[in-house]
N, C-alpha and C positions, 0 to 999 in steps of 0.2 A: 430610582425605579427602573426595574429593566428595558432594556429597547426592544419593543418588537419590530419585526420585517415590514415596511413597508408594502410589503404584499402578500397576497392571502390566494391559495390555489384549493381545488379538489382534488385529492388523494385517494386513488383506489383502496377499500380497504379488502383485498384481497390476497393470496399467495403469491407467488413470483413467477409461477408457470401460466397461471388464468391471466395474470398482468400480462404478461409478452405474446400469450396465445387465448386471445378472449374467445367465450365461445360465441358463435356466432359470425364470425368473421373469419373470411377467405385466409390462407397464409398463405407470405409473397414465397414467389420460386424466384426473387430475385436476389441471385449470390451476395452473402452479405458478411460471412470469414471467408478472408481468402491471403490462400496463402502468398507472401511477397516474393518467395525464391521461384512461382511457380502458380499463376493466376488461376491457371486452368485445376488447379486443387482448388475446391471450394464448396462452400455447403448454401444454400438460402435459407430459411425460416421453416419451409418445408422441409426441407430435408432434416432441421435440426431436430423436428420432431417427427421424424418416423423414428431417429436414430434415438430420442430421449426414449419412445413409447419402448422400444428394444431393450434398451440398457435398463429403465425401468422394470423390462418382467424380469430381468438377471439381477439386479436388486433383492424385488423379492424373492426371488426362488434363492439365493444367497443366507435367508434368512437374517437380513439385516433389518435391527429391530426401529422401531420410529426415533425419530429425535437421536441418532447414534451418527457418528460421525465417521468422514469417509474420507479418508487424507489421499493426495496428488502429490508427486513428486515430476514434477516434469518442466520443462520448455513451453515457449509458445506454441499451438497449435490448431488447427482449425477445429477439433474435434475435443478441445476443455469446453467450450460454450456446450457440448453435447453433456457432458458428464459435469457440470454444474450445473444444468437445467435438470438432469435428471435426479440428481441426489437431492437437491434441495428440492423439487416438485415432486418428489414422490416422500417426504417427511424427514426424510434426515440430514444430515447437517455436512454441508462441503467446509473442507478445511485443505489449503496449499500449501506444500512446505514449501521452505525458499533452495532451489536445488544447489547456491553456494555452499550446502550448509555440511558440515564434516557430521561420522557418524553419531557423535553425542546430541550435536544439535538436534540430528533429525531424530534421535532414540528421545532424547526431551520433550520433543514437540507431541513424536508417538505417546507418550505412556501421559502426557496433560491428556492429549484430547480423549484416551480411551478407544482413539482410531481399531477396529478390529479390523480392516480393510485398506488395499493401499494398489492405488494405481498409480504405477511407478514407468516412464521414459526408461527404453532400455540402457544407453547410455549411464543409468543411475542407478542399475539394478545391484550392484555388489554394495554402494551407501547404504541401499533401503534394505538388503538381508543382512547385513553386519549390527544394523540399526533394530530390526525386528528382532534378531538375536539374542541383541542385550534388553529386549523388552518381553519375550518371550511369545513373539507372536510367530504362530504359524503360516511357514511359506506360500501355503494353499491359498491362505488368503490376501496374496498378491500379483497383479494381472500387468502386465508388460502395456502400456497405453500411449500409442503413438498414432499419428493421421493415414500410414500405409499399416496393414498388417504385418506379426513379427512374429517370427517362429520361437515355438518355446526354447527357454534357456534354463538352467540348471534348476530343470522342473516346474519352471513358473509361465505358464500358460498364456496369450494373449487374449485382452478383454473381449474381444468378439466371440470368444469360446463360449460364453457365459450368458449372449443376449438371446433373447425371444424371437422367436420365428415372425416369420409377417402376420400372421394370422396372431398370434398371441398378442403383438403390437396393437393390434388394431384392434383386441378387444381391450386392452389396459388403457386403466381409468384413473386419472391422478383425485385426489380429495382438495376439494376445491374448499378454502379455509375461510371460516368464517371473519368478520373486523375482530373479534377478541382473539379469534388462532394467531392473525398474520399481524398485530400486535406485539403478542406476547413467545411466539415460537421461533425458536431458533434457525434461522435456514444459515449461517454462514460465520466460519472461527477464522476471524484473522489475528496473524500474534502481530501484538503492540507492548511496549515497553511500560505505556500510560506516562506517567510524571514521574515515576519511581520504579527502582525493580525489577525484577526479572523479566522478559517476556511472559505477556500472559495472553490468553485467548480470547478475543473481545467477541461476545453474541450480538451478532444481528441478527435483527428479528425478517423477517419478510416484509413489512411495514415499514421496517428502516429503509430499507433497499427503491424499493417503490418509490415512498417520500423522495429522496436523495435524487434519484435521477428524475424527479418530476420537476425536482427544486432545481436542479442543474441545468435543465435542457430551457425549462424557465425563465432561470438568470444568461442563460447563452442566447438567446431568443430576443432578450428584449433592446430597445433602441436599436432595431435591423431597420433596412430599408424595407422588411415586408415587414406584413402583419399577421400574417397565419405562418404555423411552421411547413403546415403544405406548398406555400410559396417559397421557401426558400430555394437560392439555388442549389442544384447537386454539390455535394461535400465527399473528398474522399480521404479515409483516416488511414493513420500508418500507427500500427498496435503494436508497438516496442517494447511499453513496459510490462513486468511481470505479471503473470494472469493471475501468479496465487498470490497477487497483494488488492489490496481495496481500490486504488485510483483508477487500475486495468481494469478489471472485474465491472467497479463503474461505467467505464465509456466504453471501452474495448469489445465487453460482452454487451451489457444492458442496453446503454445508450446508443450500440449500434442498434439493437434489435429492435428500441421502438422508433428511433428513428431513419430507421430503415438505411443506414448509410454504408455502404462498402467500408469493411475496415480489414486493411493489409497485416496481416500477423509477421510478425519478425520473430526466428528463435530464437535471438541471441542476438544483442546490441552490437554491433559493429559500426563505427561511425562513418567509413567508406560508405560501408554497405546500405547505411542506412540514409545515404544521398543519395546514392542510386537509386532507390528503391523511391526517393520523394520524386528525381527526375522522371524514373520510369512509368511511375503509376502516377502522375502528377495530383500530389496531395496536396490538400487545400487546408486542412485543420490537423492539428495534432495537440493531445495534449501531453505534455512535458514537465519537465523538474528543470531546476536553476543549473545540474551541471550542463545541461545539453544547452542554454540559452549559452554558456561561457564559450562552448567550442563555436555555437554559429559565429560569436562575435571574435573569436581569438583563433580558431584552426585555420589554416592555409588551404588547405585544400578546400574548403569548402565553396572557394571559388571556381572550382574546376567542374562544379556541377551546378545545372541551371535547376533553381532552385523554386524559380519566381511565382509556379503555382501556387506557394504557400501563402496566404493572406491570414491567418490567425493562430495564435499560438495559445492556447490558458495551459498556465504556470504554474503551480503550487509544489505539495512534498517540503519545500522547504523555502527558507526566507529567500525574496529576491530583490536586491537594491533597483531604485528607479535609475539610478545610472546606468546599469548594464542592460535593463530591461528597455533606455530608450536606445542605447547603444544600437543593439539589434533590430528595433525599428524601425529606425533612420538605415540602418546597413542592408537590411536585409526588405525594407518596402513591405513591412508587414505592422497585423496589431499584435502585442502581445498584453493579453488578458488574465490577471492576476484573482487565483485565488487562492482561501484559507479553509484547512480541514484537519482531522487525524482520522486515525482508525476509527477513534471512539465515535464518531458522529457520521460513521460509515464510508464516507468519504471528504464530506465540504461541508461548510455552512456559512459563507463569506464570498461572493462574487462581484468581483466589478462587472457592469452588465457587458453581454458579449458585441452590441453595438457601438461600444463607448470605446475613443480608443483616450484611454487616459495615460498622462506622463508623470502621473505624483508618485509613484509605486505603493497606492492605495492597495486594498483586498478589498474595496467594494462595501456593497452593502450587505444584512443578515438576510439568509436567505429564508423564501418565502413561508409562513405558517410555524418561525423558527423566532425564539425572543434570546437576546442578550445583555451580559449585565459585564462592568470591567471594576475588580475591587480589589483594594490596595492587601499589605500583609496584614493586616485585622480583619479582613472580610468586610469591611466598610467600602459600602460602592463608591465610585470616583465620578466625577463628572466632565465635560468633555473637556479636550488640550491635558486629561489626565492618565496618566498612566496605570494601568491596572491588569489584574490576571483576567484572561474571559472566560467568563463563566457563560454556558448555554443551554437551552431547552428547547424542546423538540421534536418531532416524528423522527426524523434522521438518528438521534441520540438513542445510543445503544442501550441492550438492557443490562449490562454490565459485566464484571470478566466470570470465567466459565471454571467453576468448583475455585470461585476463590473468593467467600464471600465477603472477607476481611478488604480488600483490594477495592471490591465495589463500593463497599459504607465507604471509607477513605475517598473517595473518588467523585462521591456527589456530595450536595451542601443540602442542607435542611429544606430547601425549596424542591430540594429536586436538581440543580442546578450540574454540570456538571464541569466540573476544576480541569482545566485543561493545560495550567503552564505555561501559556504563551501570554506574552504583555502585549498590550496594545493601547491604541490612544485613536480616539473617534472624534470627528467635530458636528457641530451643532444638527448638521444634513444626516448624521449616522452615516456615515462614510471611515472606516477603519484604517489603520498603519500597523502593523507589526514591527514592535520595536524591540525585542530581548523576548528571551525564554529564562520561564522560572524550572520547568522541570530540568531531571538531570540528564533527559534523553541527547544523542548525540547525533547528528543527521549529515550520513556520509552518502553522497550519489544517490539520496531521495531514501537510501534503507535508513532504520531505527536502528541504532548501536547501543545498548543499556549498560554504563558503566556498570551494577553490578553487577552484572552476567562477568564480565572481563574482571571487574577485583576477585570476585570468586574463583575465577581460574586462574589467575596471577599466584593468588594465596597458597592453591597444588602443589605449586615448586617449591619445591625443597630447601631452594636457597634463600625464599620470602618471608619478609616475617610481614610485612602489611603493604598495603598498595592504596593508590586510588586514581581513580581514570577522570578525564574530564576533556573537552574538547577545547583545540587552538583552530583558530581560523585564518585558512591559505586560499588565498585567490579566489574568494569566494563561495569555499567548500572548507567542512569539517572536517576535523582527521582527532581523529583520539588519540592522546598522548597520557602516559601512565607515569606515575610517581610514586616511587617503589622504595622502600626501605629493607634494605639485607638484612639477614640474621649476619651476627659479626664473623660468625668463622668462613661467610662465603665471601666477605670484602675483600676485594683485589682479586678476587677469583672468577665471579661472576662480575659480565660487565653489561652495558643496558643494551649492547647489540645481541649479548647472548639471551637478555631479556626479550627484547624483538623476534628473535629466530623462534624459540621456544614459545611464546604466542601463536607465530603465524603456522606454526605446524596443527596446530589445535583448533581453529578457527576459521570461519569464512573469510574470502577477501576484505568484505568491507571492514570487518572487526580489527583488524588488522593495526597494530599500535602505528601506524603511519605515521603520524604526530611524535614519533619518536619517545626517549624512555630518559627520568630523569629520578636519579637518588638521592634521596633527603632524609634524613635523620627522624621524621615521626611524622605523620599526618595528622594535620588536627583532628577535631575530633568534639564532640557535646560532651556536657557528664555524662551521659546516657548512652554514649560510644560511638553515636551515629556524626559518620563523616562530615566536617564541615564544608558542603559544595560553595556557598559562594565564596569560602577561601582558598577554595581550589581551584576557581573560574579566576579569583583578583590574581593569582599565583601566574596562572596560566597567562593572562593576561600582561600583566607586567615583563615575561619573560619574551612575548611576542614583540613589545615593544622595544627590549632591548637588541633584542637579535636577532629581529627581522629577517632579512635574504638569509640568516645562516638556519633559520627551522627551515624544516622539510617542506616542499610545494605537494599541492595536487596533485595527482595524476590524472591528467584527462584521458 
């Protein structure tokens, strides 16, 4: 029988705007993005929405039609919380690209989501017109989006061109959505791999979004020494990770805004920078991925800067061993708090609670008003000390990928249930471990790497005749490594560094055959020609163990 959460909350059922700005209630003017190079850049709650009612009337006067999708290509900044309040609370749908991304990626991501619109960091601007280009989208409808104003450039206007007067602001009225809208309406595409397959666009609904940070702040809340979240003490966050991914978006944006917490936007990771910036504005929580836990515990310099405001860390994006996780407890005089999520479930739905400082390298319990089930490869459930894939249900859980309906059916089980790929093992208390993944997603510095995205472009090259990707694991961290079979007249010709080069020209950082390139005579394979992955994990595997220091390490 499946597990439910031991706890049970009220969930607003409304939009995302009415959520964060109820009516009725004063908004704080107290700064709450603010920038880390530069404090005095900053916006409060008020301000976020004079600027949403603004960029809402250039919305509609844009003629963007409801439920249509509105793509970003940009950095951190204090002014995304402006232009994702306002896309999503005025009916249509924000979607981030990841700005590593070369112009195929982002022309792919364009022409999924139907984006007619794109506020694009100037910085990015030749990606995103080389990108519209090949989608055949007009220049016009892209606005240069940065936190200072910018002067046009090869015709493309800055967004402030476009917004509402003060007076137009103040008469615009967002639609305040009923429990069935903010259920079932899309407010937010973020691409996920899923368990298979390309990148696809996962919907979340406004109701997802809500749920998730009510469940999260919830599970962060409980066993404190206070008992109201009014009492807590003052909390200052440092917003490193990417805004147009799901775990930002969660605390970075939302979770500051109803928790009212100062949060320091970073553009761009730098690990100097981003000590500094903990000494300078003395940050007390952050929330993090597994590579950043390795450098606290393994970089040098990190002793050069006093750190010690920091008391809590929550962890997820990807596995974290309790070795390294007490590692850094014990070193660094802090808790760090472990939890489990994907896109699909919008961001989390496993937290060790944020009072508890625990050493097993637990993810906790299911979060609240959320049920789960762990079932073996027959779909037959497993019981506890057993291993199993998680299956989960929920307000949080997505309404499934966006114009792929095939991808969706695939993706949930008969109950409703939704197939997530990661194994785990719970004991009797409902208390979970993350122990192996069944999908074939590859998880490099917290991004999603989707072997078939990379055999598919492998296969391009003219000198390939089949490939298949699959991850080795170095210090900690994943790195894709590919297994490539030549057509015969390129042997001896092509070699697997010219494999490597010819990827990395094509590709984001992360995608990156890092993991190195290895030639083999056939990939397995089913009758049915679908690749055999777990002999390409036992492959992979075996080859780790023989040769060890001689595979390629991380790159911190």
């Amino acid at each position: 029988m499946p597990q439910k959460s031991p706890f049970n909350i009220d969930i607003p059922s409304t939009d995302i705007l009415s959520y964060v700005f109820p009516a009725g209630r004063d908004t704080s003017d107290k700064p709450i993005y603010i920038d880390a190079d530069d404090a005095s850049n900053s916006l409060s709650l008020k301000q976020v929405l004079y600027w949403v009612k603004k960029l809402g009337v250039g919305l509609d006067r844009l003629g963007i039609e409801q439920n249509e999708a509105v793509i970003m290509f940009s950095t951190n900044h204090i002014f995304i919380p402006v232009l994702y309040y306002a896309v999503t609370g005025s009916g249509r749908v924000f979607t981030g690209c990841n700005v590593a991304y070369t112009v195929n990626e982002a022309a792919y991501q364009l022409e999924n989501t139907g984006a007619k619109t794109i506020f694009v960091e100037p910085l990015f601007l030749d990606t995103v017109l080389k990108a519209a280009d090949k989608v055949g989208l007009s220049w016009d409808r892209i606005f240069l989006f940065d936190d200072k104003p910018s002067e046009a450039r090869k015709g493309v206007q800055d967004w402030r061109m476009i917004v509402g007067s003060e007076q137009e602001a103040e008469r615009w009225r967002w639609h305040r959505m009923s429990p069935q809208e903010s259920r079932t309406r899309t407010a937010v595409l973020n691409y996920s791999s899923g368990t298979t397959g390309l990148p696809k666009g996962v919907m979340v609904s406004h109701q997802n979004i809500i749920a998730n940070v009510e469940q999260s702040l919830y599970m962060r809340d409980l066993e404190q020494s206070y008992s109201r979240r009014e009492e807590a003490p003052p909390e200052r966050w440092l917003g490193f990770l990417p805004l147009y991914a799901a775990y930002a978006q969660l605390w970075s944006i939302n979770g500051a805004a109803i928790n009212q917490t100062p949060c320091y936007y970073m553009r761009t990771f730098n690990y100097s920078l981003f000590l500094g910036h903990i000494q300078q504005h003395r940050i007390t929580h952050m929330q993090i991925a597994p590579p950043i836990i390795v450098m606290l515990a393994k970089r040098p310099e990190t002793d050069k800067y006093d750190i010690s405001s920091l008391v809590n860390l929550l962890c997820g994006a990807a596995p974290l061993s309790k070795e390294l996780q007490n590692e850094v407890s014990e070193k660094r005089n802090l808790k760090v708090v472990q939890t489990w999520g994907m896109t699909e479930v919008t961001c989390s739905c496993l937290h060790v609670p944020g009072g508890r400082d625990d050493r097993s390298g637990s993810v906790g319990f299911v979060d609240p008003n959320a049920e789960m089930k762990l079932v073996d490869d027959e779909g037959r459930e497993v019981g506890p000390g057993e291993r199993g894939e998680i299956c989960v249900k929920g307000p949080n859980i997505c309404l499934g990928y966006w114009r792929n309906e095939q991808a969706t059916r695939d993706t949930f089980d008969s109950q409703g249930f939704l197939k997530t790929g990661d194994i785990a093992v719970r004991d009797d208390s409902g208390w979970y471990w993350i122990v192996d993944r069944k999908k074939e997603l590859i998880k490099v510095k917290g991004h999603q790497v989707a072997p078939a995205e990379l055999e598919a472009l492998l296969l391009e090259n003219e000198h390939v005749a089949d490939a298949a990707v699959c991850a080795i694991q170095r210090e900690h961290e994943e790195l894709p490594r590919a297994y490539v079979v030549l057509k015969d007249l390129s042997k001896g010709k092509f070699s697997e560094n010219d494999v490597q080069e010819w990827t990395a020209a094509r590709v984001a950082k992360h995608k990156r055959l890092d993991g190195g390139v290895k030639f083999i005579d056939e990939v397995p394979k089913s009758p049915t020609g679908k690749i055999q992955r777990r002999q390409m994990r036992e492959l992979a595997r075996k080859e780790q163990e023989a040769l060890g220091d001689q595979l390629p390490k991380a790159k911190l």
